[in-house]
Every structure is written in C-alpha cells, then in structure tokens.
C-alpha positions, -999 to +999 in steps of 0.1 A: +372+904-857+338+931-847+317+901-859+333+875-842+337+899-808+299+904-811+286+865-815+309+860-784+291+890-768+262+881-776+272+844-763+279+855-731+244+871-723+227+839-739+213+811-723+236+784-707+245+764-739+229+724-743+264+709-744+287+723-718+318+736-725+341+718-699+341+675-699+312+662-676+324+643-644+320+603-655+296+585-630+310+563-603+305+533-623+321+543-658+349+520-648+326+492-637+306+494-672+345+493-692+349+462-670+356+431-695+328+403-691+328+372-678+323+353-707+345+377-726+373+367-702+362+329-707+360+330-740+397+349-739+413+318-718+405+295-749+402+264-729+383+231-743+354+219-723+334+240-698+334+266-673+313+274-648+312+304-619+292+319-591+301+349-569+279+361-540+280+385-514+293+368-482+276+391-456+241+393-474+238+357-494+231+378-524+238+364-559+263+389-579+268+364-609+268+331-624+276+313-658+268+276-660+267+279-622+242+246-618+265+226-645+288+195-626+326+197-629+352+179-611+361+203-580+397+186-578+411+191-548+384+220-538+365+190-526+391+190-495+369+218-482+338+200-480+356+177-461+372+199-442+336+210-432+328+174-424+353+162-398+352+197-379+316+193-378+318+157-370+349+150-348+353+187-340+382+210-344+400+199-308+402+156-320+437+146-319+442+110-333+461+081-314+487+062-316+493+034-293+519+009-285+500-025-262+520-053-246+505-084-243+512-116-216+519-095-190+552-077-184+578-088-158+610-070-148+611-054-182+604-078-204+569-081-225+564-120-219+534-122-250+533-096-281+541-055-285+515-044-310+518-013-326+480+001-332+470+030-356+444+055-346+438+065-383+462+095-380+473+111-413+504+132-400+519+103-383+556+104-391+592+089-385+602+117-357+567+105-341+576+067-345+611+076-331+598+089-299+575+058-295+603+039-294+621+060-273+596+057-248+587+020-249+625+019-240+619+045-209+589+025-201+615-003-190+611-027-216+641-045-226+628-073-249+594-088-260+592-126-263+565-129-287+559-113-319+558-077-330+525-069-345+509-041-365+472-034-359+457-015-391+420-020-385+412+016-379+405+023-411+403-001-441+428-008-466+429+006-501+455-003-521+452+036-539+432+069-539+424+066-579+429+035-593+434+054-629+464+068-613+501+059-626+514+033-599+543+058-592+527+090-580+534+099-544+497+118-543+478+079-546+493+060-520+477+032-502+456+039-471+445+018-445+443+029-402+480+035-400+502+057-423+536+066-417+552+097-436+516+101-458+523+064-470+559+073-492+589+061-489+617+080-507+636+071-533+674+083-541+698+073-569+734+082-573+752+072-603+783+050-594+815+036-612+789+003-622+759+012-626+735+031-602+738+034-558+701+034-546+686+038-515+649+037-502+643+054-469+618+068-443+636+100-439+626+125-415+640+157-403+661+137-375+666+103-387+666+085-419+663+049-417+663+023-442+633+004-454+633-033-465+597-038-470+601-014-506+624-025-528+640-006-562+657-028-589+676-003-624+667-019-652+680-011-691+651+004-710+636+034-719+595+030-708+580+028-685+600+045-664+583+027-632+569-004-626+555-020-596+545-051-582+535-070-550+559-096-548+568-120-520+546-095-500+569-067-502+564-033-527+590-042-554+599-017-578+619-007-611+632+021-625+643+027-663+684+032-660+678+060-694+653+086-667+677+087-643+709+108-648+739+113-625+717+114-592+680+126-581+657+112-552+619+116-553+586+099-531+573+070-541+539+055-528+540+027-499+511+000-510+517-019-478+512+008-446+512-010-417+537-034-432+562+000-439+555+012-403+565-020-386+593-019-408+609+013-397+599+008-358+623-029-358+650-006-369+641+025-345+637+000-314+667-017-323+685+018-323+671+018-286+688-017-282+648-038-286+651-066-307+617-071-323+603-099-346+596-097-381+564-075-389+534-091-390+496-070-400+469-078-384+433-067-385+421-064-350+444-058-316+441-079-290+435-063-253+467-059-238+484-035-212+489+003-228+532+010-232+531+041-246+512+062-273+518+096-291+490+118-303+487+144-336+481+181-334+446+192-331+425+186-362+418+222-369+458+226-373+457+189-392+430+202-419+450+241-424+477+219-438+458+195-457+442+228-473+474+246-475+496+218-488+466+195-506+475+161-493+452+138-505+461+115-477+452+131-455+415+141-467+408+102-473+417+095-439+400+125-420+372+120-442+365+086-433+376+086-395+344+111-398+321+089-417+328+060-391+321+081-359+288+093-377+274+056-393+300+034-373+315+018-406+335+025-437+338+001-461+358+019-491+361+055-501+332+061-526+306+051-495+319+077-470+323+100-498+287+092-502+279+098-465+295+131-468+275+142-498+242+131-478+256+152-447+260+179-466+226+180-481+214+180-450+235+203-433+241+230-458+212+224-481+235+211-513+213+199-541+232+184-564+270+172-549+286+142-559+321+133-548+335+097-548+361+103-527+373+127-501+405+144-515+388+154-550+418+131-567+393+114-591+377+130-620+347+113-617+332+133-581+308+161-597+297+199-582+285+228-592+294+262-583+262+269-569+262+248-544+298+251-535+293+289-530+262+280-509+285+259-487+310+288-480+284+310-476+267+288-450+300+291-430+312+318-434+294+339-406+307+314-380+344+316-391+348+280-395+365+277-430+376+308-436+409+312-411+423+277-425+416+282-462+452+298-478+458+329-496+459+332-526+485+361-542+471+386-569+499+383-601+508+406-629+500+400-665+532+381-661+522+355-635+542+370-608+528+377-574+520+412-566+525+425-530+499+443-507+472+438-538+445+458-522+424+428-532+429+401-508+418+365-515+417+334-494+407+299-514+409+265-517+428+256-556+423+227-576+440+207-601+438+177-618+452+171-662+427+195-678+412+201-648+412+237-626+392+249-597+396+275-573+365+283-546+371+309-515+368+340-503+377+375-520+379+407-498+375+440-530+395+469-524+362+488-501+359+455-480+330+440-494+332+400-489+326+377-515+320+339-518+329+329-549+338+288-570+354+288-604+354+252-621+370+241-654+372+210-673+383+195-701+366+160-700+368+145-732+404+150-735+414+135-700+393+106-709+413+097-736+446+100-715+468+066-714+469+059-674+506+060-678+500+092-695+483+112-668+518+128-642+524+147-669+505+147-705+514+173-733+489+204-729+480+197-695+508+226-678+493+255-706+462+244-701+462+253-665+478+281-669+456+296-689+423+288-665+445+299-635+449+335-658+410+333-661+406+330-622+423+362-616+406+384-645+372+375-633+386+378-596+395+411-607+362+417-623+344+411-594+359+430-572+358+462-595+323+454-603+305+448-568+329+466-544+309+498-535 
C-alpha cells in the first residue's frame, strides 16, 4: 500500500502523462469518416447492370462526388424534367392551350347551316368535364342544330399510334397522341360478372358525367393468354379480354389509339344531352376557317407541368414537349425529332454534352444521360427557381420502407422507372441547410432486352429490383447529407 501511495505521489508531481487519462473529444467529422461508401452502398443493393451518381453543391456548382457519373443510362421518366425545362423556356410558364369549337356556312337563327368542327390546340389535360362545358356552351351560344357534318380537327400535333412501340398494346401509360386528347387518351374499362357470362362497359368517365363510348369496343373471350388483344377494325379500337383474368368484377384504363375519333365520340353524346343532334364523327387534318362558337382553355403551363412531374403522365410530356419543338422549328414530324430538338436546345442552353432522349416522357429505354449532365441541368436552374417549386417531395423512409415524418433531411426530385430500370434526380436540403443537386441512374439492360413485349407490365424481378435501387437512393441520400452538410 506505502509503495503504491508513493508511485501515485510521485505521479501527481510528474509531468502531464503522453496518453490522457479521460477519452479525447472525437473530431467533428468522426461520424462523416464511419459514413458507409458509396460504392459500399452500391455494391450492398446487389442490382445487375450499372449505376451511376453525381451530387454537387447547388449554391456553389461544386462537385461533392461521382461514380460512373459520365456513363449513359436510361433516365425513365427523370427525362420529364428536361422537358419540363423546355416548354417553360419555350412557351413560357403563363401558355394555356386551346380548345375551340368553329361553325362553318354561316349561322342563321340558331342553326349552323355548314359544319361544327371541333379543333384541338394540343392540350394534354383536356377532359370530359371540359368537353361537357363546350357543349354546354355551344347550346348557350344559341345553336340548335348543325346541317352539315360534325368534324374533328387533330392537326395540332401529329398522330402516333403509341409512346413506345415495345410497349404491351394494353398499358394506359402508351396511348396514342395526335393534337387532341381527351382524358390522357384512355377510355375505361369495367367488368361485372353476370348470371351469363360477363356485363362490360367502356366509358369516358369523369368526376360529373360518365358517358358511354362506341368508338372502343371490348369482346370476353375463353382463354387464358394473352389477356388483351387489340386491333383496328372497321376503324374503331376493338378489344378482348381473357374471361380466366377477370374475376367477379374490376375496371381499369385502357389506351384510346384513335383520339380525335374518341373525342368526337363523347361530344355527339354530350351535345345530344344538350338536345344537338350531331353527325357521325369524322377526323380531319386541317380546319377549315369558320366563325369561332365557343372554346375552353387549360390551366397555365406551370400548373400543367407540377402535375406531369408529380403524377408522371407520359401524355402529357409528349405533347408539351412537342407543342414546344413546333413553336421553336415550326414542325414536328414524330417524337424522336423533337426529342432531338430538345437535346440540341439543351446543349445549347445548359451546356449538356452528351444527352440523348428519343422521346419526351423518358418511356423508352433507348433515350441515354448521364448524371453529369443532368446535375448540370439542375444546377443551371436552380438559382432562378424555375424547377425546383414544381419538382415533388420526396419522403425519407425507415429501414422498413415506410415514410418518416419531419426527416430533418428534406428532398424534392423527379423519380424514374421503367422494368429494371430506376432513376431519381433533384434536390436534397441536409440537416444544416446546405443545397444539393444530385441524379442517381440504374439499369439493368441486358435483362430488359431480353423481356417478351407482352412481358414487360409486369416481369418476374422487376418489383425487387426496384426496390432495392430505390433502398440505394436513400442510403447514399443519407450519405450525402451526413457527409457534406457543415
């Protein structure tokens, strides 16, 4: 005990020992240096095919990190805000597109002595409440009856018969386009079973009205594959459906191939609701000049393009895409050359060097971008608040995919998905406030090549797959923000 007394005597007279006695305070950054890697957490998600990332600072344009960030993926559906960019540079944020209803002949004491044309002004949100009130007002504009035909003008944009040809026929996200689209080109599709077989209805439902279309046509038929098929028969959309997929009842959107042919066929019924007997339907390609009845006009782009981001309607991308190609070059002849004008644009505009989308909704797998550039995009933007209050947020989840509320991170992004395909590109405010730009891509090419076209709704991996990229996205969000928040 006298020894040990007098080594801690001694001890406490010494000099201050080399290691200290109490734990040393850990630097600021000890938690930024246990932070998992990115390739670590790529390598972790397990997914086939490639990655690649970049993250910058938003405020400063400086370059935080990158991993295969010059490589080409399909953006999916991240595309939409490139071309979200494009028509609000282009047409600007205030355009509102038109609808318009033209008598022809004259009119005299109600009646419309030549033609009523219905013309489309390319707009994508055009709907069966909006249709309604045309007709509605054609019938408070005094007109009674029109002697000569009823005609449908689609010539504001040209036809395509679908968004991605490799596509199934029956997906509601590949309809047809052409100047005029009514409900985003679908007509719906119910099914009830009934004592003989199946009750079926196809519709152009709205939140008011619901009336019937005779233009698309639904036959059950006894098999078990496909479960759809469609033709163009007698020039009207003629379906089938395999009797086994159905069950007791169910209703879901098909795709119209015929637009201006389904919009004429829903305003004979609505102006016949308003006591206006009009002709069979016919399509034309060019309106002649007659006197203006009546015309309704969309919401302001800017509100068009926050739901196009928030609920990723291809439709309506393809349409607002090329409406801005043919105010800048004064045609359009198909999607892949005003995708082509938009990639040039932005090249110009925001200094891209190496984008190449073939189309404007990001629905095929064969457009190409790197992370780079799309970053560089966002960044360009950013500053002038263009993007950025349309793009939607994005919830932080738990290690069980659920969201998490008032995450201090916040996150506002464009997603994208396609079969073996995941993209997400945006903005991410870290916990201190620091802004980041930031595009994740993922792809699995080689095994969506090899997908059957009526394979690709719904093909065996695809829905794990994603989920695993989509874990990715938020452990290297997370890592971000932990990293290069001050």
């Amino acid at each position: 005990m006298a020894a040990t007394a007098s080594l801690l005597g001694q001890a406490a007279v010494a000099t201050p020992p080399i290691i200290s006695l109490r734990p040393l305070a850990r630097g600021t950054d000890h938690f930024k240096k246990a932070a998992e890697g990115g390739e670590a957490i790529i390598s972790a998600a397990k997914l086939d095919g490639q990655v690649g990332y970049s993250v910058f600072n938003a405020e400063t344009g400086l370059r935080l990190e990158g991993y295969n960030s010059q490589m080409g993926l399909p953006p999916a559906s991240v595309a939409k805000a490139i071309t979200a960019l494009y028509a609000l540079d282009t047409l600007g944020s205030s355009y509102r597109f038109t609808t318009r209803l033209f008598a022809t002949g004259g009119v005299s004491e109600g009646v419309i002595l030549g033609d009523l044309i219905l013309v489309g002004g390319g707009d994508p949100t055009f709907n069966t409440d909006a249709l309604s009130g045309l007709a509605k007002a054609l019938k408070s504009a005094g007109i009674r009856e029109v002697r000569g035909a009823f005609k449908v003008d689609e010539s504001a944009l040209p036809y395509i018969q679908t968004i991605d040809q490799s596509q199934p026929d029956h997906v509601g996200y590949s309809p047809a386009i052409s100047g005029i689209a009514l409900n985003f080109n679908r007509v719906h599709f119910e099914w009830r079973r009934a004592d003989k077989g199946y009750g079926v209805t196809m519709d152009a439902r709205s939140k008011r009205v619901r009336p019937e279309v005779s233009m698309a046509k639904m036959q059950v038929v006894k098999r078990s594959l496909p479960i759809y098929t469609y033709t163009d028969a007698e020039g009207l959309d003629h379906w089938t459906v395999a009797r086994s997929a159905l069950g007791n009842s169910g209703a879901r959107w098909l795709p119209v191939r015929k637009p201006a042919l389904y919009a004429g066929d829903v305003f004979q019924t609505l102006a016949r609701s308003q006591g206006i007997i009009l002709k069979e339907p016919k399509v034309i390609s060019r309106a002649p000049i007659g006197k203006l009845i009546a015309s309704h006009q969309s919401d302001e782009l800017s509100l068009i393009l926050k739901g196009m981001l928030r609920y990723s309607t291809n439709i309506t991308a393809e349409m607002v895409g090329m409406s801005a190609t043919l105010k800048r070059i004064g045609n359009v002849q198909n999607l892949e050359s005003s995708a082509s004008e938009m990639n040039r644009w932005a090249e110009v505009t925001m200094g891209l060097q190496d984008i190449r989308l073939v189309d404007h909704s990001g629905l095929s797998g064969r457009s190409r971008m790197n992370s780079d550039d799309m970053v560089i995009a966002l960044i360009k933007v950013d500053t002038k608040e263009t993007l950025r209050p349309i793009l939607k947020p994005v919830a932080m989840r738990d290690n069980k995919g659920r969201p998490i509320k008032a995450h201090p991170i916040k996150v506002d992004a464009k997603t994208g998905t396609l079969n073996f395909v995941s993209g997400l590109a945006g903005y991410i405010t870290a916990h201190d406030g620091t802004v980041m730009a930031f595009a994740i891509f993922a792809a699995d090419n080689e095994t969506r090549s090899q997908l059957a076209k009526t394979n690709r709704e719904a093909p065996q991996g695809a829905r794990p797959w994603n989920r695993r990229a989509k874990t990715m996205q938020q452990k290297l969000i997370k890592r971000w923000s932990l990293i290069y928040g001050t």
